[in-house]
Structure formats: C-alpha cells, structure tokens
Backbone as CSV, one residue per row, in Angstrom:
resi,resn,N_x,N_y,N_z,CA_x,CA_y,CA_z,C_x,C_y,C_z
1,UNK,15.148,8.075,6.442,14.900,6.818,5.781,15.827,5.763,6.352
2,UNK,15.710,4.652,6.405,16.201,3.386,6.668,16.405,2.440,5.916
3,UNK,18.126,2.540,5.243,18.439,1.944,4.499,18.710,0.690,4.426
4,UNK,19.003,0.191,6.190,18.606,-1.260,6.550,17.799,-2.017,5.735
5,UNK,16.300,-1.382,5.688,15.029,-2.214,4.751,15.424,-2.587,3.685
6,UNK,16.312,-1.432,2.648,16.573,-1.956,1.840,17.085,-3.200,1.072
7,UNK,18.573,-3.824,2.381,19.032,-4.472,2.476,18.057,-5.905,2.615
8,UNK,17.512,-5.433,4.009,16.754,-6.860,4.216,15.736,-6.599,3.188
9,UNK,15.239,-6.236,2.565,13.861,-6.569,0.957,15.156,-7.317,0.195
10,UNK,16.320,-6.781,-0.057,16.921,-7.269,-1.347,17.411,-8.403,-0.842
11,UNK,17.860,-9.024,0.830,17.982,-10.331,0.761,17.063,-11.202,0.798
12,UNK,15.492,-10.431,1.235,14.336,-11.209,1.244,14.157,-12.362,-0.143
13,UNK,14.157,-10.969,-1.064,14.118,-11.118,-3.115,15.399,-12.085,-3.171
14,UNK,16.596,-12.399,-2.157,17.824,-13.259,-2.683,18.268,-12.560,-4.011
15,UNK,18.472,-11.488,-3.540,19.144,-10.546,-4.670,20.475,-9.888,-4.335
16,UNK,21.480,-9.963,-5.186,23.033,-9.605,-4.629,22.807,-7.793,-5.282
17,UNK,23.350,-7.042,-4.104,23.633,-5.764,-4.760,24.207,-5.308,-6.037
18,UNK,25.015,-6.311,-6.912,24.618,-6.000,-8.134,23.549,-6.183,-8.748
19,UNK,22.916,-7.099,-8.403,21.510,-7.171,-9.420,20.491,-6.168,-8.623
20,UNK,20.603,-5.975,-7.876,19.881,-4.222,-7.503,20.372,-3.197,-8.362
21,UNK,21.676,-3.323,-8.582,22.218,-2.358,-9.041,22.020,-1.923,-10.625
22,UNK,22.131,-3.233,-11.049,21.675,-3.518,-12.807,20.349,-2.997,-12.693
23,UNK,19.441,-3.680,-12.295,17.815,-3.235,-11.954,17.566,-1.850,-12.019
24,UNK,18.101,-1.352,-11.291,17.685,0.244,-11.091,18.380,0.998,-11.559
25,UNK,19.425,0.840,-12.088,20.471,1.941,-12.451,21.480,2.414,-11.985
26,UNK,21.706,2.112,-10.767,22.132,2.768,-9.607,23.962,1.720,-9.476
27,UNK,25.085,2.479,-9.005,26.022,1.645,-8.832,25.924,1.107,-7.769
28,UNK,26.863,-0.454,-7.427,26.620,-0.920,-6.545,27.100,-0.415,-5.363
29,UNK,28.507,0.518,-5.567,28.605,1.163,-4.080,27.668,1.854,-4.002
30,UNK,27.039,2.917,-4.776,25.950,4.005,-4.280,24.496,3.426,-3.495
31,UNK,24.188,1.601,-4.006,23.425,0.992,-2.929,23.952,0.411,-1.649
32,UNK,25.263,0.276,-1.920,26.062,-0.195,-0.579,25.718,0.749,0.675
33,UNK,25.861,2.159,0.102,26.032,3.472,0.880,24.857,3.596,1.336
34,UNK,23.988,3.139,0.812,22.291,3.940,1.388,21.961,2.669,1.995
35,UNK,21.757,1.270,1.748,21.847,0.287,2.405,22.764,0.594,3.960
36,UNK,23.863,0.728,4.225,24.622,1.220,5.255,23.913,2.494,6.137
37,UNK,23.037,3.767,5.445,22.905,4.525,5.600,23.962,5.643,5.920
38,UNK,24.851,5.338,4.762,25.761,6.462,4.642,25.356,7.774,4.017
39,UNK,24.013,7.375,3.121,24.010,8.776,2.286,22.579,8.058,2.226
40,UNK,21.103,9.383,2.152,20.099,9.152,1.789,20.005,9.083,0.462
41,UNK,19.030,8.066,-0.362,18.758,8.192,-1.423,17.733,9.652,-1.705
42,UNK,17.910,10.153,-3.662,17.175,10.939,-4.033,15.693,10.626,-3.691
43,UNK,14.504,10.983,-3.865,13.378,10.576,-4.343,13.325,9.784,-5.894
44,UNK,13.946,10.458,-6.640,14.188,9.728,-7.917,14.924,8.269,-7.608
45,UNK,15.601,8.350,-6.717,16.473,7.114,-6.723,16.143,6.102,-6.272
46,UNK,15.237,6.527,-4.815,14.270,6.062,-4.034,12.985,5.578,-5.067
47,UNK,12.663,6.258,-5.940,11.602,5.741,-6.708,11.948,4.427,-7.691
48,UNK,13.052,4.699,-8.125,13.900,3.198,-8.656,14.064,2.101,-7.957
49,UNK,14.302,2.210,-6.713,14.607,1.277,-6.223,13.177,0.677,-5.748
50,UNK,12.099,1.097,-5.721,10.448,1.166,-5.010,9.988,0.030,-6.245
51,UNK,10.423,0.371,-7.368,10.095,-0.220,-8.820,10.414,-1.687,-8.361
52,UNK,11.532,-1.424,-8.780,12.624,-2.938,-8.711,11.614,-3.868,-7.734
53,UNK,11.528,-3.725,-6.429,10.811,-4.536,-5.697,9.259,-4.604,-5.198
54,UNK,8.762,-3.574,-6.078,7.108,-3.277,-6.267,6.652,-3.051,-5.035
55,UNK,7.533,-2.217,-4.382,6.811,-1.376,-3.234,6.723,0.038,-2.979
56,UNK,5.821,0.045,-2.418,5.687,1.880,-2.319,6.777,2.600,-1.515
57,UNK,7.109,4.095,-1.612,8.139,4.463,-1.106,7.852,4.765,0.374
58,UNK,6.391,4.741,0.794,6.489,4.419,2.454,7.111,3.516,3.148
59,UNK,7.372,2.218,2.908,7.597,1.727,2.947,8.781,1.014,3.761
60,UNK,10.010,2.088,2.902,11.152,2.751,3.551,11.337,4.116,4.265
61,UNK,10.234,4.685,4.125,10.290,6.002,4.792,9.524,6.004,6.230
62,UNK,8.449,4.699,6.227,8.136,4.607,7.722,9.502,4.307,8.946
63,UNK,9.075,5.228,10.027,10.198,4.968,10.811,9.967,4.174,12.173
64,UNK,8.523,4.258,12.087,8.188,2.598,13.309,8.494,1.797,12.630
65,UNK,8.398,0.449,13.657,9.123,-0.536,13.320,7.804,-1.384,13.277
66,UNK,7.837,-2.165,12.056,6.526,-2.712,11.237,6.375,-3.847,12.601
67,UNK,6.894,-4.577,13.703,6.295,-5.846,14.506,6.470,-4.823,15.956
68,UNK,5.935,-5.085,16.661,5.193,-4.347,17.726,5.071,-5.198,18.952
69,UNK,6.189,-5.622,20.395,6.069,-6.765,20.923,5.754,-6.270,22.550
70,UNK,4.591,-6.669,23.050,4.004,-6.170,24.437,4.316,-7.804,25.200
71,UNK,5.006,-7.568,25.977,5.453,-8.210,27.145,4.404,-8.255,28.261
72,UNK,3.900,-9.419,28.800,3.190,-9.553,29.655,3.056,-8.737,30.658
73,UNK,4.210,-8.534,31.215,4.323,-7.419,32.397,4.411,-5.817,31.926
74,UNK,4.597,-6.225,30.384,4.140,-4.180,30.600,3.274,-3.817,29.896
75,UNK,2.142,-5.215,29.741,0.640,-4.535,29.313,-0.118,-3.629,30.074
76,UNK,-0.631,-2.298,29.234,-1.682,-1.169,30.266,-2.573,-1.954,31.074
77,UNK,-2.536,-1.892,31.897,-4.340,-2.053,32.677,-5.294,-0.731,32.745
78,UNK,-6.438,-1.237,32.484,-7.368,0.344,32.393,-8.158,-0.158,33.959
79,UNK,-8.418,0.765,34.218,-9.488,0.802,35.294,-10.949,1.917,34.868
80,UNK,-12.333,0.408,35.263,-13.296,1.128,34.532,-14.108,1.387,36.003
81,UNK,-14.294,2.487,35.776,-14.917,3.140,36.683,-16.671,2.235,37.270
82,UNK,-16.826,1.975,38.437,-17.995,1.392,38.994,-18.255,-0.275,38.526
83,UNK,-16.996,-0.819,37.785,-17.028,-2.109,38.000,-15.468,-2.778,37.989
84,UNK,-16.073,-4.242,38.463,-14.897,-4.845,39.539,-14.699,-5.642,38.145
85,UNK,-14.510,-5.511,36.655,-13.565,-6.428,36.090,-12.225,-5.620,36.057
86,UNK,-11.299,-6.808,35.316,-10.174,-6.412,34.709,-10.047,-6.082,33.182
87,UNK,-9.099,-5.066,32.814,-9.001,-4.986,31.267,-7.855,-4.435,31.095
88,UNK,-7.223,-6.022,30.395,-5.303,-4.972,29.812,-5.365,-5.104,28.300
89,UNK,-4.494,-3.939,28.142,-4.633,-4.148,26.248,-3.379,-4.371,26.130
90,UNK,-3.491,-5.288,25.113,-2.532,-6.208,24.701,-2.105,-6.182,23.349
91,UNK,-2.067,-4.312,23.235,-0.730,-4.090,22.365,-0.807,-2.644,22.891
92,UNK,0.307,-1.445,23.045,0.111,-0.695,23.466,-0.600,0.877,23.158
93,UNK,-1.231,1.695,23.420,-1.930,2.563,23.027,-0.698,3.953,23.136
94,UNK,0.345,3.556,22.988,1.505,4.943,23.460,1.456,5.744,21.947
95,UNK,2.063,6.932,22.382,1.820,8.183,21.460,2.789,7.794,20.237
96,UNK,3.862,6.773,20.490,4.995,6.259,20.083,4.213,5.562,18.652
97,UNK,3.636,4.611,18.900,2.661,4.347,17.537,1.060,4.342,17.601
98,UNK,0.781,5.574,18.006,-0.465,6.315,17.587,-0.635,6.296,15.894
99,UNK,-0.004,6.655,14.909,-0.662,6.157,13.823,-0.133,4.762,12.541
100,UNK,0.465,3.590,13.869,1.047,2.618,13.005,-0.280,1.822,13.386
101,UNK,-0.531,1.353,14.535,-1.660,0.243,14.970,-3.077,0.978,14.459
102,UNK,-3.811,0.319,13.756,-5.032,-0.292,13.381,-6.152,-0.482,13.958
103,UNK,-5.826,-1.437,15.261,-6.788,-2.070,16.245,-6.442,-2.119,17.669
104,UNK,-7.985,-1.623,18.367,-7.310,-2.235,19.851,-7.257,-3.952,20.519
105,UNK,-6.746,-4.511,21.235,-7.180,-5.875,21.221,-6.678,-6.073,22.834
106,UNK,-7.821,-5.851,23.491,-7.485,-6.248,24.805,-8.154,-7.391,25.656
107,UNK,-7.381,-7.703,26.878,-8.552,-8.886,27.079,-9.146,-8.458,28.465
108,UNK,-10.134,-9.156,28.797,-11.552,-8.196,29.706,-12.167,-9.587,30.226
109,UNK,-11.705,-9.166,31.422,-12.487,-10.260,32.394,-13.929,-9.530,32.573
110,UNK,-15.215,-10.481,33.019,-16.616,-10.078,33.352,-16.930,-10.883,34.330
111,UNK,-17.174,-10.147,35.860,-17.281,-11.207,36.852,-18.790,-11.902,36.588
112,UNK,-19.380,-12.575,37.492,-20.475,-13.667,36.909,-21.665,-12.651,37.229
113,UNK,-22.944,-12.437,36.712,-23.395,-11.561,36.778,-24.037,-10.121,36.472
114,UNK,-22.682,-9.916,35.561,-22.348,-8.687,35.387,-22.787,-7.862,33.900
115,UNK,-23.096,-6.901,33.496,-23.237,-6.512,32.425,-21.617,-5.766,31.730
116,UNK,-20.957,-5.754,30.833,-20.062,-4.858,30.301,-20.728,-3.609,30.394
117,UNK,-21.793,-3.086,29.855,-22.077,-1.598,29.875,-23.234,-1.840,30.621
118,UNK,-24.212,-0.375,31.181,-25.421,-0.100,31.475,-26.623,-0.274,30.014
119,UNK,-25.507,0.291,29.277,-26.412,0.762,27.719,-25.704,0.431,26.446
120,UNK,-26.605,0.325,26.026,-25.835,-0.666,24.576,-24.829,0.454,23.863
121,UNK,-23.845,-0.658,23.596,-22.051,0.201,22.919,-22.681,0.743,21.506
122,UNK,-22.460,1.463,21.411,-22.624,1.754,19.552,-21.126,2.463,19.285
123,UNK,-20.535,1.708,18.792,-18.779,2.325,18.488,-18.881,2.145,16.737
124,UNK,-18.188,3.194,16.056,-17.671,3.331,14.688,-16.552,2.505,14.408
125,UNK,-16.354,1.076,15.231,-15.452,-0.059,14.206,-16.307,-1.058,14.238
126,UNK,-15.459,-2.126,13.382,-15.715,-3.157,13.801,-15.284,-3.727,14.637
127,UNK,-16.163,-5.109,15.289,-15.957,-5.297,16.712,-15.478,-7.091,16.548
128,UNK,-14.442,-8.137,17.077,-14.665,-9.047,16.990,-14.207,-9.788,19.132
129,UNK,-14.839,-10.277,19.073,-14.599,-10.790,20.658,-14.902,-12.187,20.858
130,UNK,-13.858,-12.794,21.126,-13.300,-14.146,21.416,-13.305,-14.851,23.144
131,UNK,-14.187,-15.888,22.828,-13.938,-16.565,24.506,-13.246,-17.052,24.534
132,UNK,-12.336,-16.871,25.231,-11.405,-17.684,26.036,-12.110,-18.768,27.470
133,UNK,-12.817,-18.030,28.605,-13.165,-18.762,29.612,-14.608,-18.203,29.550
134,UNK,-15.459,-19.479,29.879,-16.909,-18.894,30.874,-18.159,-19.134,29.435
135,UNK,-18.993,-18.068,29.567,-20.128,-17.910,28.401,-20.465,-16.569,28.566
136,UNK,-21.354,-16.396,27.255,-21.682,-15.034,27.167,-22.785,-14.705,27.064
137,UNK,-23.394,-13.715,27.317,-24.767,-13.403,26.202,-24.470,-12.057,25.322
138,UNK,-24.637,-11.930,24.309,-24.043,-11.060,23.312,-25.717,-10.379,23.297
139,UNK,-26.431,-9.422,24.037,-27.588,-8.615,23.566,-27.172,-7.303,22.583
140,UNK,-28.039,-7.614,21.743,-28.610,-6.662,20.821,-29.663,-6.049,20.941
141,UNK,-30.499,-4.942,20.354,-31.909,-4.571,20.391,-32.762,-5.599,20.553
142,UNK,-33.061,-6.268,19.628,-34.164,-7.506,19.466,-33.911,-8.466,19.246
143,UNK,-32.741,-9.316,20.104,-32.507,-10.459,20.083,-30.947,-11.170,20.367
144,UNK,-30.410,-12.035,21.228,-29.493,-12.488,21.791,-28.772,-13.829,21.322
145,UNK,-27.146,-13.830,21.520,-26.549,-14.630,20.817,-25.682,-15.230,22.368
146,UNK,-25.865,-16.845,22.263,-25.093,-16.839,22.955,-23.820,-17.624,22.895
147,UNK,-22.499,-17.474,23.508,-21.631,-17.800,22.788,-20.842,-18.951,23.947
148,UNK,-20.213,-19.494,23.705,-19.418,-20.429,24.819,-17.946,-20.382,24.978
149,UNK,-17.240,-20.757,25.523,-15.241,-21.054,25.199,-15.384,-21.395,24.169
150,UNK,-13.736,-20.456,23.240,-13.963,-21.437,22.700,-14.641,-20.666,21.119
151,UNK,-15.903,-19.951,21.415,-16.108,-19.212,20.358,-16.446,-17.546,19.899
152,UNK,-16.275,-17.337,19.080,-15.959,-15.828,18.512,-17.290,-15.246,17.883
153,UNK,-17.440,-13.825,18.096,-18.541,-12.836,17.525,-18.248,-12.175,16.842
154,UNK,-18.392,-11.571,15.652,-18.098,-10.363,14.497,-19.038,-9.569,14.669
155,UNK,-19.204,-8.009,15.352,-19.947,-7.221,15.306,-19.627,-6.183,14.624
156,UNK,-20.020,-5.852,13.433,-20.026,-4.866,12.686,-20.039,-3.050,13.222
157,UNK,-19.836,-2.308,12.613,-19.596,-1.046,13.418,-21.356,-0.162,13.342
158,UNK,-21.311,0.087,14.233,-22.253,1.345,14.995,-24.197,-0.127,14.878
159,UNK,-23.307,-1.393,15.164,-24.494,-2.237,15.810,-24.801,-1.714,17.550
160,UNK,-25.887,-1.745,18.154,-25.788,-1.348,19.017,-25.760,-3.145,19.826
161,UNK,-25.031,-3.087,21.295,-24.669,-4.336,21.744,-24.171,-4.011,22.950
162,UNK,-24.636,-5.004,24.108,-23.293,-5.295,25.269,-23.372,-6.240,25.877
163,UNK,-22.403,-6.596,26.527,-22.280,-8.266,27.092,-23.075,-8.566,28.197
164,UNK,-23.166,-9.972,28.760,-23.371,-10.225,29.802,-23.290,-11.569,29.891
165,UNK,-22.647,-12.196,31.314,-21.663,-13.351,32.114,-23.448,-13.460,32.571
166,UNK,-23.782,-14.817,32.180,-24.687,-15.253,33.272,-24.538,-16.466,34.033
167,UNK,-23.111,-16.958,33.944,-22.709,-17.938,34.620,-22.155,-17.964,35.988
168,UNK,-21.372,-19.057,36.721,-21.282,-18.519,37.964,-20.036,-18.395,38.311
169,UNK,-19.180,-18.173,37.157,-17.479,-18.324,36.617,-16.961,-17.011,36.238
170,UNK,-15.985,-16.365,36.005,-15.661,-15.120,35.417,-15.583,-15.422,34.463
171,UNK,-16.078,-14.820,33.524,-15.997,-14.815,31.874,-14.381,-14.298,31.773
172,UNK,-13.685,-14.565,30.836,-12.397,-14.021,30.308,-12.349,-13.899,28.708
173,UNK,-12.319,-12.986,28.078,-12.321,-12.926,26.666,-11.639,-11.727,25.869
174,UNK,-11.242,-11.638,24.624,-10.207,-11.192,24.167,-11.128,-10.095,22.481
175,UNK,-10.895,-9.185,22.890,-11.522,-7.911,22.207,-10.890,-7.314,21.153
176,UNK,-11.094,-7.136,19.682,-10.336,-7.047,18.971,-11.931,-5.727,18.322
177,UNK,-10.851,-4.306,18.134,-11.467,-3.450,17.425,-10.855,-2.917,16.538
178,UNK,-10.960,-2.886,15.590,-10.734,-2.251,14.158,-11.055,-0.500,14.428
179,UNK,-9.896,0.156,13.846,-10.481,1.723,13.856,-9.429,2.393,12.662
180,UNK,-9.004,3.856,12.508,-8.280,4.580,11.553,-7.611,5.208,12.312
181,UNK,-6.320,5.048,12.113,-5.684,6.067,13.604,-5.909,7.477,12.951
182,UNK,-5.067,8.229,13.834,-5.324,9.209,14.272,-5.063,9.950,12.861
C-alpha cells in the first residue's frame, strides 16, 4: 500500500492529520506512520480511513500510478503487414499496465487511396476516430459517412466498418478504443 495517497487525499480534503485523526479514530502519529509508510495500515484501519474520505480501499492499494505519460519519442510503432501507413499508439500497451488502461488510442496515417482493412472491422469496443488531416469515408454495410478535419465518428461495438482516404493527401487521424483489460 501507498501511504503517500493518503497524505496527498488528506491535503487534497485541506485536512491537518489531526482531523484525520479525530475522523477515524486513529492517533495522529499512527497516521503520520502509514502516511510516511512506516507501518501498513490494518484492513480495519484502512477501512476507516476509506470512510473518512469516501473512497474505496483500491484506491490506496492500487500500485500503478493513476497518470500515465508517453513521450513522443517512445511511442510503439506497429507495423501492418501489406500496407504502407503509419500507426503509433499513443499510450503504451506494456505488461507494466496491462490492467490499469481502458483504451487504445493511437494515431494512423491512410495514404490517399487506400482502404484501412480488406473487410469490414467488427471489434467488441467501442470505437471513436478523430480527423486530424485529409477526409474520410467511414463505410458500413449499407451506407457511408463522410467525415472532414476537424471531425469525429462514434462507432459502437461489433458495427461492422472500415475506412477509406479518397483524397489526394494522407489522411492522419487519431483512434480511440474502449475495451476491459485483461
């Protein structure tokens, strides 16, 4: 556990370790100590203190670190087999937080021309994809959306769909999928 959090929630609340201390029961060195991480709190104690600031005891027991910062230069690049775009994801897919991230969100160039798939995507999230450069055509089964810079698509999960650049520019746009980790 990470008694740090504690600290920063109770200066978040502008609360002095005695009034943690009154609150929960607890003396103020014995929050000094777990704040410091000198000594883990009980579960019981841990559950007092969860009260006091109406949060769950994951909370403090998660040990990733809740903001997540990908640096330009050490975004993945994927390479997709039999076509010439680019695609980096732009937060990372490492085993490190396999079950903190949520979503993938990468961005995906489409040279002019080009289809994203052969055959329409049918994926189990939801899907949202943002232009940045160029235009799109967003096909579906029976019928096409088309989108410009500039604007965004919400595709719901297991719609069947895939892109296509019919301009004479590289499309550039930014892919945001919703899923359940692992």
């Amino acid at each position: 556990m990470d008694g740090s959090k504690i600290r920063k929630l109770r200066k978040l609340k502008e609360m002095t370790i005695e009034e943690l201390s009154e609150k929960s029961g607890f003396t103020a060195s014995y929050i000094s100590q777990v704040e410091r991480n000198l000594i883990e709190p009980s579960l019981t104690a841990l559950g007092e203190i969860c009260k006091v600031f109406d949060v769950s005891p994951y909370y403090f027991l998660n040990d990733i670190n809740d903001v997540i910062v990908t640096r330009k230069d050490e975004r993945q690049r994927l390479v997709i087999p039999g076509k010439n775009s680019d695609m980096e994801l732009l937060i990372p897919i490492d085993e490190e937080y396999k079950n903190k991230i949520r979503m993938r969100i990468y961005k995906y160039s489409l040279n002019p021309g080009e289809w994203d798939n052969d055959k329409f995507s049918i994926i189990d999230s939801d899907k949202c994809v943002i232009l940045i450069k160029g235009k799109l055509i967003v096909n579906f089964m029976d019928y096409n959306e088309i989108i410009d810079k500039g604007d965004s698509i919400y595709i719901c999960s297991d719609v069947p769909h895939k892109l296509f650049n019919p301009s004479d520019e590289k499309a550039e746009l930014i892919c945001i999928i919703s899923f359940v980790p692992y």
